[in-house]
OpenMM code with the backbone's topology and positions (N, CA, C; nanometers):
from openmm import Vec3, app, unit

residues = "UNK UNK UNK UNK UNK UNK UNK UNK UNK UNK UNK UNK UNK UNK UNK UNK UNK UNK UNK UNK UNK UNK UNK UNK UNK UNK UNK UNK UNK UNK UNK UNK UNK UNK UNK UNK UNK UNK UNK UNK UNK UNK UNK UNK UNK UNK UNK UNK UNK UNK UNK UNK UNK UNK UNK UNK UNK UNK UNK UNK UNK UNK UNK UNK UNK UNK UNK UNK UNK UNK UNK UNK UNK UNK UNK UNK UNK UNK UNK UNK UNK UNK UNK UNK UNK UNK UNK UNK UNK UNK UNK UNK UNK UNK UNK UNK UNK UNK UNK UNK UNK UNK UNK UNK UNK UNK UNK UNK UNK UNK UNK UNK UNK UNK UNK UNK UNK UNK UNK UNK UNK UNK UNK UNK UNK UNK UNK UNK UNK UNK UNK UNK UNK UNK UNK UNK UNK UNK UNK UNK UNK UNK".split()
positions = [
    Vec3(-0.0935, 4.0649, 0.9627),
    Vec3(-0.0795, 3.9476, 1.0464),
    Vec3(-0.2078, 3.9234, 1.1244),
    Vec3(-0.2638, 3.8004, 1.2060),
    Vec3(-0.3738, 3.7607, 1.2156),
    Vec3(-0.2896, 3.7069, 1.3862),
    Vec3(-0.4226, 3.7078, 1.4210),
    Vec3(-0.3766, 3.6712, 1.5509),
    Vec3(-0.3039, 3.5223, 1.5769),
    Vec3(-0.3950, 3.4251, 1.5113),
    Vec3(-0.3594, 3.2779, 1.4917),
    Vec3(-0.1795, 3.2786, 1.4861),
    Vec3(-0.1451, 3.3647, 1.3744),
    Vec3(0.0207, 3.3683, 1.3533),
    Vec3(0.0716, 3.4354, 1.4570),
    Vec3(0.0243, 3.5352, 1.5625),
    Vec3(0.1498, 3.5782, 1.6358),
    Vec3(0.1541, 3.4746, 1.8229),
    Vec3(0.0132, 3.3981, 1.8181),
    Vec3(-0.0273, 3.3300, 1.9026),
    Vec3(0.0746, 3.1563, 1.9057),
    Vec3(0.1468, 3.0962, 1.9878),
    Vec3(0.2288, 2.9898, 1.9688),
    Vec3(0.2358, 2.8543, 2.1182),
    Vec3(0.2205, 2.7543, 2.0746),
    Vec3(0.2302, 2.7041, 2.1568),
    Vec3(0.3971, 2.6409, 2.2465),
    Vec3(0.4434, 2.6597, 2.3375),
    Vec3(0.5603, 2.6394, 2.3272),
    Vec3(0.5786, 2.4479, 2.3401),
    Vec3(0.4554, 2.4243, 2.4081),
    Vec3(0.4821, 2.2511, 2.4240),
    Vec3(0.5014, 2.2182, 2.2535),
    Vec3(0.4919, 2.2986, 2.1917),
    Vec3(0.4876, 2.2245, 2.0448),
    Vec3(0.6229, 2.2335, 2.0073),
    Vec3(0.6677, 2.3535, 2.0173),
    Vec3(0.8731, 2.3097, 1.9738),
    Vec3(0.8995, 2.2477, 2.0429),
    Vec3(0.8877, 2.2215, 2.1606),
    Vec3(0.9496, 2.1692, 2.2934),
    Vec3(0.9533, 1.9598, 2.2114),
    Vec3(0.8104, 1.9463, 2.1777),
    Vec3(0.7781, 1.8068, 2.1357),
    Vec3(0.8860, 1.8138, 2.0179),
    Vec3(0.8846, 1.9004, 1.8878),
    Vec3(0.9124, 1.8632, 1.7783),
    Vec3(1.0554, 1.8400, 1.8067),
    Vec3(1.1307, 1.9421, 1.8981),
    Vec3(1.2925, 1.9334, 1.9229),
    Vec3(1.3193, 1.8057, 1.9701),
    Vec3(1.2191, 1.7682, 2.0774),
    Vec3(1.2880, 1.6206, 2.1997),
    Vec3(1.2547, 1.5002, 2.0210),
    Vec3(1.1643, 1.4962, 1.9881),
    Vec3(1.1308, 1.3651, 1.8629),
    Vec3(1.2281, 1.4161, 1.8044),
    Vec3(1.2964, 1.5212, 1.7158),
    Vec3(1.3778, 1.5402, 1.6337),
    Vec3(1.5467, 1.4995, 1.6930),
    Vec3(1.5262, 1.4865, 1.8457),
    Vec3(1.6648, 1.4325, 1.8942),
    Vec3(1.6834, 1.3268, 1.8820),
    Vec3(1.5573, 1.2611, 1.9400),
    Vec3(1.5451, 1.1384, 1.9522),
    Vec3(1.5263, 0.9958, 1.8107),
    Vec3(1.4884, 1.1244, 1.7349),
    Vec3(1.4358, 1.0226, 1.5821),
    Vec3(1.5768, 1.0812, 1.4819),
    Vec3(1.6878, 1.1099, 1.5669),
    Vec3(1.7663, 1.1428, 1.4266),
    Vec3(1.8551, 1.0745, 1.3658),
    Vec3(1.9046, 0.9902, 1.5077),
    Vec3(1.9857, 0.8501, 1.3765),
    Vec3(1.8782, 0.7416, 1.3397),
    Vec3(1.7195, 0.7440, 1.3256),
    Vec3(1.6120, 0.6307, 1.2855),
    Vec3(1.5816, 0.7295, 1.1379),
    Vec3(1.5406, 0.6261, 1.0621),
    Vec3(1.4416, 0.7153, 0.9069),
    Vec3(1.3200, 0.7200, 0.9716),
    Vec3(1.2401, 0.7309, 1.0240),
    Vec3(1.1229, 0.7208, 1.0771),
    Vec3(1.0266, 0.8231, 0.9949),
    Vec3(0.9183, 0.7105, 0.9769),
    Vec3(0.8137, 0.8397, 0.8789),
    Vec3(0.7584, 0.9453, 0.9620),
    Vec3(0.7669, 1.0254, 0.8578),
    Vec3(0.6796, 1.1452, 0.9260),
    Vec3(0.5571, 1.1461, 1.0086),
    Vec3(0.4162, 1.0392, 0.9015),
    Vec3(0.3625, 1.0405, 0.9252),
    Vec3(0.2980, 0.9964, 1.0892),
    Vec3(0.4157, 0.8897, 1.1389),
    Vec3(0.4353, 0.8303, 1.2701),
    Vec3(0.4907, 0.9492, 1.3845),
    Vec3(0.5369, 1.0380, 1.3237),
    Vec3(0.6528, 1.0812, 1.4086),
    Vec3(0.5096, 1.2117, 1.4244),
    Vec3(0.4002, 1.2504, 1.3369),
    Vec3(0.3427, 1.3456, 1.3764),
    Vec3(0.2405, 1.2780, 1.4483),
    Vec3(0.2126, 1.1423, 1.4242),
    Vec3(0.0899, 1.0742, 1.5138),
    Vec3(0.1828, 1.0814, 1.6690),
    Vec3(0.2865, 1.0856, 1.7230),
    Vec3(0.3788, 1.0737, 1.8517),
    Vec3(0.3393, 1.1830, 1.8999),
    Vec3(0.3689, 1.2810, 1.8125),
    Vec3(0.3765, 1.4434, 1.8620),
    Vec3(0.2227, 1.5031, 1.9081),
    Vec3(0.1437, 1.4501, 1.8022),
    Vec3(0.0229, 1.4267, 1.8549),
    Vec3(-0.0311, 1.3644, 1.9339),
    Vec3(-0.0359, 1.2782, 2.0263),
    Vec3(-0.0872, 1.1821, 2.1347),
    Vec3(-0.0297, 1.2853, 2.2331),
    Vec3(0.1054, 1.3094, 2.2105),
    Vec3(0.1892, 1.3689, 2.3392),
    Vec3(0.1504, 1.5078, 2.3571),
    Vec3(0.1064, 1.6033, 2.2623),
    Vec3(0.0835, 1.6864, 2.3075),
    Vec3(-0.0717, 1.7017, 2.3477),
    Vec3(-0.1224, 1.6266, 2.3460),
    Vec3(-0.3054, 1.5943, 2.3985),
    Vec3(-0.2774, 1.5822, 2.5353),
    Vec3(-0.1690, 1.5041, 2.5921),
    Vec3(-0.1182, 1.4816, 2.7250),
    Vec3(-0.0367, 1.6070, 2.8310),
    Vec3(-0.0253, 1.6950, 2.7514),
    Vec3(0.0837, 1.7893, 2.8098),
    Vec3(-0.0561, 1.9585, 2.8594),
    Vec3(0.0177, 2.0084, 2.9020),
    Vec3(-0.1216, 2.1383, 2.9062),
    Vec3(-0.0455, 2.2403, 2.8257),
    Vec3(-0.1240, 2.3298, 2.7985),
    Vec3(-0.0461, 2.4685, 2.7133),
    Vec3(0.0096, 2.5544, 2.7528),
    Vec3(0.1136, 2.5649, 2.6712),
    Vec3(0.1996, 2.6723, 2.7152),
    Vec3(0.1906, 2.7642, 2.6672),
    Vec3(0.1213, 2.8795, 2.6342),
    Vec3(0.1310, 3.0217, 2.4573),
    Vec3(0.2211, 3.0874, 2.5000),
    Vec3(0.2446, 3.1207, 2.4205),
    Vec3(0.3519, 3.2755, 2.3847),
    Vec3(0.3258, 3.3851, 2.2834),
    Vec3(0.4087, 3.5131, 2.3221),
    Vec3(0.3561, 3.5466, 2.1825),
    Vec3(0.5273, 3.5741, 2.1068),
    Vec3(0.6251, 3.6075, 2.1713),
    Vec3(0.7352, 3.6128, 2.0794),
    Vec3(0.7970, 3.4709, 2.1849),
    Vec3(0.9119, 3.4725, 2.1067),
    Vec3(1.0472, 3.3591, 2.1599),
    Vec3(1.0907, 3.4073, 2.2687),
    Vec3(1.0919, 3.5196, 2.2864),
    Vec3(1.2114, 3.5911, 2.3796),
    Vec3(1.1682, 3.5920, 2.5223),
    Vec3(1.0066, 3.5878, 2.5056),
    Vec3(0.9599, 3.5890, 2.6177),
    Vec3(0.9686, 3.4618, 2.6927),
    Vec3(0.9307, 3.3246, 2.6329),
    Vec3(0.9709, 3.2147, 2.6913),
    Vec3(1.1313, 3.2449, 2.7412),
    Vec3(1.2476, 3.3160, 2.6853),
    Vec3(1.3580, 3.2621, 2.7056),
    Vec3(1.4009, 3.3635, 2.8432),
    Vec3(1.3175, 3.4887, 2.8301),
    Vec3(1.3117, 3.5560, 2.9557),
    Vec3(1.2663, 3.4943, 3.0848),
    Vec3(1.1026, 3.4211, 3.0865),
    Vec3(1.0534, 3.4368, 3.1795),
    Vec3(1.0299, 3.3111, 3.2065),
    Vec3(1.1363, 3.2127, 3.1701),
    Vec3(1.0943, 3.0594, 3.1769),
    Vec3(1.2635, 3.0442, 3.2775),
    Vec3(1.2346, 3.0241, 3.3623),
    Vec3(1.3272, 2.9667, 3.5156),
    Vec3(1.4135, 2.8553, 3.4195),
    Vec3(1.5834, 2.7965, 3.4607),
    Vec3(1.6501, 2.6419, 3.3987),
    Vec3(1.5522, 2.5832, 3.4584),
    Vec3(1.4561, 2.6085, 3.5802),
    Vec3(1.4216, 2.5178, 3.6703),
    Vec3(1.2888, 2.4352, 3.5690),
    Vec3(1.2195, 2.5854, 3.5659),
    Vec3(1.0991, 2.5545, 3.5171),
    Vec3(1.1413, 2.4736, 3.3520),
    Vec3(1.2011, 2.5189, 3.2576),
    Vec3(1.2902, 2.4367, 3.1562),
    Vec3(1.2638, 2.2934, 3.1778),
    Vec3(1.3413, 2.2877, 3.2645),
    Vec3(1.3619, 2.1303, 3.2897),
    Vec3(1.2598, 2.0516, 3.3296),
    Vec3(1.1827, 2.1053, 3.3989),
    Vec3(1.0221, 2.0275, 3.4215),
    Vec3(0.9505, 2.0185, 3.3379),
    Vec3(0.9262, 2.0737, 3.2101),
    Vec3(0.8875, 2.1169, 3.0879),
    Vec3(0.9629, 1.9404, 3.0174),
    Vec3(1.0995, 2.0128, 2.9997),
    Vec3(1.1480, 1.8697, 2.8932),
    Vec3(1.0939, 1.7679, 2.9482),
    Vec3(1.1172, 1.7012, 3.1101),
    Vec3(1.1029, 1.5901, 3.1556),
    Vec3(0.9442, 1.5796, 3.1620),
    Vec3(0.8472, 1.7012, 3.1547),
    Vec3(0.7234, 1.6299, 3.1323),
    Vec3(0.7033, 1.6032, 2.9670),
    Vec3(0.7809, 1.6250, 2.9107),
    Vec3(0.7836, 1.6357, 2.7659),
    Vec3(0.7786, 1.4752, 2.6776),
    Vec3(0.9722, 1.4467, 2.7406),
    Vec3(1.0055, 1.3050, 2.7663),
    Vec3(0.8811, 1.2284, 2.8086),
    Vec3(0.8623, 1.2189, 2.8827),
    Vec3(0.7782, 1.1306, 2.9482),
    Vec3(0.6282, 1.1222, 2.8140),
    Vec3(0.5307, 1.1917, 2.8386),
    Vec3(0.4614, 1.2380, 2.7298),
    Vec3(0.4987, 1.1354, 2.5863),
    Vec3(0.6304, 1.1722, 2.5231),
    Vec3(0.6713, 1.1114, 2.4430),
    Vec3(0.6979, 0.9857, 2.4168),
    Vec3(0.7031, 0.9198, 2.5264),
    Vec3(0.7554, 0.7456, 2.5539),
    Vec3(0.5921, 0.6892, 2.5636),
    Vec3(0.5390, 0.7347, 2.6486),
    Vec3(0.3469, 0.7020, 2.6511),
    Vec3(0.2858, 0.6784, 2.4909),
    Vec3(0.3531, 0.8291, 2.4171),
    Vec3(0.2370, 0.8463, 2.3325),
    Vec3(0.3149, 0.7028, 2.2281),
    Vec3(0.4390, 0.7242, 2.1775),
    Vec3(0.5051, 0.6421, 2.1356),
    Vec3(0.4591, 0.4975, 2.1456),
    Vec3(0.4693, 0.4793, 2.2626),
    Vec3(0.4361, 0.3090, 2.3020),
    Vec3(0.2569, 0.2896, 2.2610),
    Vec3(0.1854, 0.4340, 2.2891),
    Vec3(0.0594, 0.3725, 2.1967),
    Vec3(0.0741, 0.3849, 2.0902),
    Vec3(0.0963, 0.5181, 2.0799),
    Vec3(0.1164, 0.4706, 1.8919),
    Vec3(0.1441, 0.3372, 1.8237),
    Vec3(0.2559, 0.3012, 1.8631),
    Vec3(0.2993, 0.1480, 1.8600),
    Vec3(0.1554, 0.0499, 1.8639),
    Vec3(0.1585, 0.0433, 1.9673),
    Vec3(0.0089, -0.0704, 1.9930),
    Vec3(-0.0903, -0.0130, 1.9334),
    Vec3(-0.1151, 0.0805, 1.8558),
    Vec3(-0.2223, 0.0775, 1.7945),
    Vec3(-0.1847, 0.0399, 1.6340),
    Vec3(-0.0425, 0.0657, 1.5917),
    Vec3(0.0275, -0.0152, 1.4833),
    Vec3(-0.0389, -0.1701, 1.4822),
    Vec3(0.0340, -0.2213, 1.5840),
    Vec3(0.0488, -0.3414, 1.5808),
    Vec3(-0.1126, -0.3784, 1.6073),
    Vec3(-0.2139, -0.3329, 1.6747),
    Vec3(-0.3846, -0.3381, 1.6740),
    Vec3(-0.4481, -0.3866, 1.5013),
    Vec3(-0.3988, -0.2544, 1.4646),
    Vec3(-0.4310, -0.2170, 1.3820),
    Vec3(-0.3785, -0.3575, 1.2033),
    Vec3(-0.2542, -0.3588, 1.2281),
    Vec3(-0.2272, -0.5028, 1.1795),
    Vec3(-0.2824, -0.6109, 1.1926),
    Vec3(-0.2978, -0.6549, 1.3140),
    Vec3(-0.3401, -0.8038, 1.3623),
    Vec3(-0.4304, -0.7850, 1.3166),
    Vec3(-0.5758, -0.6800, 1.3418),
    Vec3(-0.7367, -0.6519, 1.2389),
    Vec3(-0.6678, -0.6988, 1.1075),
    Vec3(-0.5943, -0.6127, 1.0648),
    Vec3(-0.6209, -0.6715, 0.8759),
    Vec3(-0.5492, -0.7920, 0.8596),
    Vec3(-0.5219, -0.8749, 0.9062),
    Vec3(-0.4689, -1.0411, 0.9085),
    Vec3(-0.5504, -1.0698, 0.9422),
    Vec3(-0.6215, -1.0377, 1.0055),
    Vec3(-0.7442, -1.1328, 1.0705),
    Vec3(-0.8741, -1.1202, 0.9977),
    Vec3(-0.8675, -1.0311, 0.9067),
    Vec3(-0.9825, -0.9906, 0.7920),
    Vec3(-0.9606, -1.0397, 0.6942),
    Vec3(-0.8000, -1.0661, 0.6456),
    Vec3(-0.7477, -1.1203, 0.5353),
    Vec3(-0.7718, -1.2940, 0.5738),
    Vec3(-0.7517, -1.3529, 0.6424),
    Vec3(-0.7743, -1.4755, 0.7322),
    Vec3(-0.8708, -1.4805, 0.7047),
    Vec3(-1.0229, -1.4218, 0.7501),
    Vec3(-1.1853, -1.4385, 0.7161),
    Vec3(-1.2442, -1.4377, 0.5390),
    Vec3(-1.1108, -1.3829, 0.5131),
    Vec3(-1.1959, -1.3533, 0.3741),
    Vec3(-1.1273, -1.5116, 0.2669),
    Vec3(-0.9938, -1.4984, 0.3357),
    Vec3(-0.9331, -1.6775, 0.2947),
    Vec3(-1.0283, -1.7698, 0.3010),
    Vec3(-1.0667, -1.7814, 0.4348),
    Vec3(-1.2030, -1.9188, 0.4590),
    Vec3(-1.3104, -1.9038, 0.3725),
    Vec3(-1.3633, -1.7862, 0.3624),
    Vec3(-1.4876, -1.7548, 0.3050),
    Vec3(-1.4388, -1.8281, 0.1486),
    Vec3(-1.3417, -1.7656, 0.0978),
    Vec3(-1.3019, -1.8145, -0.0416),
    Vec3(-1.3109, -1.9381, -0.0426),
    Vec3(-1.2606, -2.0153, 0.0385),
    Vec3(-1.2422, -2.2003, 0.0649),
    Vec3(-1.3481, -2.2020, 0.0449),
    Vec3(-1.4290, -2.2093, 0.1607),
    Vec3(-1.5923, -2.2359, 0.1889),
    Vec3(-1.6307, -2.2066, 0.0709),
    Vec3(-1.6350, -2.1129, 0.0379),
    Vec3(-1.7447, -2.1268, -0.1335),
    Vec3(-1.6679, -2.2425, -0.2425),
    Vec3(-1.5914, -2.2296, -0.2451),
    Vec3(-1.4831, -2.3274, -0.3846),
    Vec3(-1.5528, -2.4229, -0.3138),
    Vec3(-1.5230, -2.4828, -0.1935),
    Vec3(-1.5692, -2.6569, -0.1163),
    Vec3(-1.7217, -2.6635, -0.1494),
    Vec3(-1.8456, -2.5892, -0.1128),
    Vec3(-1.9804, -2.5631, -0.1119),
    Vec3(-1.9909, -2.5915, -0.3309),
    Vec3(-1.9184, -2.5032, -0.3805),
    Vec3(-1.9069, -2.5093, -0.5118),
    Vec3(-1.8936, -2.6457, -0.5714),
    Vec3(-1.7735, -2.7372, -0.5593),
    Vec3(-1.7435, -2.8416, -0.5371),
    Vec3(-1.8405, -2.9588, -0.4970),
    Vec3(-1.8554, -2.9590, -0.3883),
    Vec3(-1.9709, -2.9983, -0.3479),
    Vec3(-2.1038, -3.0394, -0.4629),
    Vec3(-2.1801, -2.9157, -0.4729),
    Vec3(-2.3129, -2.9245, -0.5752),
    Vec3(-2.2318, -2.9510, -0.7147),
    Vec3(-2.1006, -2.9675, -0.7912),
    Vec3(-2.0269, -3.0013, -0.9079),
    Vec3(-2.0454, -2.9464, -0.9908),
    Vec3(-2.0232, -2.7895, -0.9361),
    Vec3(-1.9884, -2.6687, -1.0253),
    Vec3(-1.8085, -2.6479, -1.0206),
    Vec3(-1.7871, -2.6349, -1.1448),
    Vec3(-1.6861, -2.6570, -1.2145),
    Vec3(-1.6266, -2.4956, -1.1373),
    Vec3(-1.4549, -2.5215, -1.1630),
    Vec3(-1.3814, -2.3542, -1.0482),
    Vec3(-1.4338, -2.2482, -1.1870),
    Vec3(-1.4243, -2.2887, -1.3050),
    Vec3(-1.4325, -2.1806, -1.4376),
    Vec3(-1.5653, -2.1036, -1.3915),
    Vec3(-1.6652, -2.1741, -1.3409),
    Vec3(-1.8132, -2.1448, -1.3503),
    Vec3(-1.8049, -1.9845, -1.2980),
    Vec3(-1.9022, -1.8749, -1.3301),
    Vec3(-1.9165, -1.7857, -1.2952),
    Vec3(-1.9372, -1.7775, -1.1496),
    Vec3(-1.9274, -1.6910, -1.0691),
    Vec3(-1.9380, -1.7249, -0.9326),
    Vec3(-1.9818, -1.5620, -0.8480),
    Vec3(-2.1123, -1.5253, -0.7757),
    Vec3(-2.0604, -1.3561, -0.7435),
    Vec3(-1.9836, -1.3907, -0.5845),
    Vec3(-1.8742, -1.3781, -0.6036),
    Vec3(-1.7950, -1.3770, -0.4883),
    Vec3(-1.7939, -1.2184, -0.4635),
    Vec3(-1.7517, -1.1261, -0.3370),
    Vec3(-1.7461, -1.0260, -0.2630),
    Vec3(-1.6082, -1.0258, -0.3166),
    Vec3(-1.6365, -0.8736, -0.3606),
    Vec3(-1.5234, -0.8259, -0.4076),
    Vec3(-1.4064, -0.7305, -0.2929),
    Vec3(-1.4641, -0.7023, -0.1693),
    Vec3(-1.4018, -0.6355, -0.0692),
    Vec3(-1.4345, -0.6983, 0.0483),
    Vec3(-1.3796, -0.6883, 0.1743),
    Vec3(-1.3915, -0.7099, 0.2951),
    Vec3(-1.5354, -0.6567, 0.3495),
    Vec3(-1.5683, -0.5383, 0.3197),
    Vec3(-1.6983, -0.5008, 0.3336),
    Vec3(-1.8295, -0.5865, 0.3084),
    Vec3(-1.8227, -0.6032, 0.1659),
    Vec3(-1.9518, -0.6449, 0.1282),
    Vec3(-1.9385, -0.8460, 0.1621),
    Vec3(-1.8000, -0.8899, 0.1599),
    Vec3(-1.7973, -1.0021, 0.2732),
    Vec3(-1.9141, -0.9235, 0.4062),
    Vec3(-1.8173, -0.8690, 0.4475),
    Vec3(-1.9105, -0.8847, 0.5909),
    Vec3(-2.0162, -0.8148, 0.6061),
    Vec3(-2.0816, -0.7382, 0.4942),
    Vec3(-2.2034, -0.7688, 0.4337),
    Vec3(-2.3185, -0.8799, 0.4385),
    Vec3(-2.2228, -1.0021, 0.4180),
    Vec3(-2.3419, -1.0967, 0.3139),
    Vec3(-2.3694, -1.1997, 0.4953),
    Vec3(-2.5095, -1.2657, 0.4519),
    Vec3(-2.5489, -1.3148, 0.6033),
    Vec3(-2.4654, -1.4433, 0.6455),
    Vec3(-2.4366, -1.5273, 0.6781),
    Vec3(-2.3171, -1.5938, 0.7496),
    Vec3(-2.3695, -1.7296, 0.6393),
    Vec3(-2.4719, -1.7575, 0.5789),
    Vec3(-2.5120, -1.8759, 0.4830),
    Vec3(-2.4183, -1.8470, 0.4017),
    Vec3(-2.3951, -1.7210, 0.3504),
    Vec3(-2.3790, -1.7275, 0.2058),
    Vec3(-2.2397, -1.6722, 0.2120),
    Vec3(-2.1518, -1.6788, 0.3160),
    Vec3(-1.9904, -1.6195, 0.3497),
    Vec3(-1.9709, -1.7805, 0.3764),
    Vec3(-2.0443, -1.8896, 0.3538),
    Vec3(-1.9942, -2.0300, 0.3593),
    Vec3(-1.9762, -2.0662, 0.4840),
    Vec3(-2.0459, -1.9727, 0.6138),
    Vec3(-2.0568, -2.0208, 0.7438),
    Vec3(-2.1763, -2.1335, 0.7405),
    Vec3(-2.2080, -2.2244, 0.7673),
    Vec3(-2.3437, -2.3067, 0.8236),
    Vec3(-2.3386, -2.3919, 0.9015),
] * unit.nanometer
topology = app.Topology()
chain = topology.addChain("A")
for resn in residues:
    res = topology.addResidue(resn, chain)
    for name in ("N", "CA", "C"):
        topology.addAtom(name, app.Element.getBySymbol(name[0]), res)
């Protein structure tokens, strides 16, 4: 055995139990439910241990309970960012998908325009990147 394995944090069951109460009548992905656990435990300070027994010895109902309720709390914060960085994170790719719509217009109209046919070969940007890549002439800004 290695030290890493007999070394434990207790804010970490403490998180996984309160989300596992709280997320058990939701399907909620994992992957969300470990980004929660993560924010929240960045927020909390450490607790180690090295067996179970010792938390269950030398941990007060009192002290317990200050533990969950800083736990709770922790959990609703990290949650609600998590959230807003969901929803951040959305509105960016609508709003990239939106830029790359116009850009498409703008060239077909510019195309149009000089009476190049839609068949005609065309190097349009194949990703969002190399869109916002190209200098604002040639993304059909002018």
């Amino acid at each position: 055995m290695s030290v890493r394995e007999n070394l434990h944090n207790y804010y970490e069951k403490l998180v996984a139990e309160v989300l596992e109460e709280q997320f058990a009548a939701e399907e909620a992905d994992l992957d969300y439910l470990c980004d929660i656990a993560c924010v929240a435990l960045n927020h909390l300070p450490p607790r180690y241990f090295r067996h179970e027994i010792d938390m269950a010895f030398y941990l007060s109902p009192a002290e317990f309970e200050e533990m969950r309720e800083k736990v709770e709390g922790a959990i609703i914060e990290a949650r609600a960012y998590v959230d807003q960085s969901l929803r951040d994170a959305a509105a960016a790719e609508l709003a990239r998908e939106e830029e790359l719509r116009r850009s498409a217009e703008a060239a077909a109209r510019a195309r149009a325009a000089k009476g190049a046919g839609p068949d005609e070969e065309q190097a349009a940007p194949v990703s969002i990147f190399e869109a916002q890549a190209l200098p604002p002439i040639l993304r059909g800004k002018q």
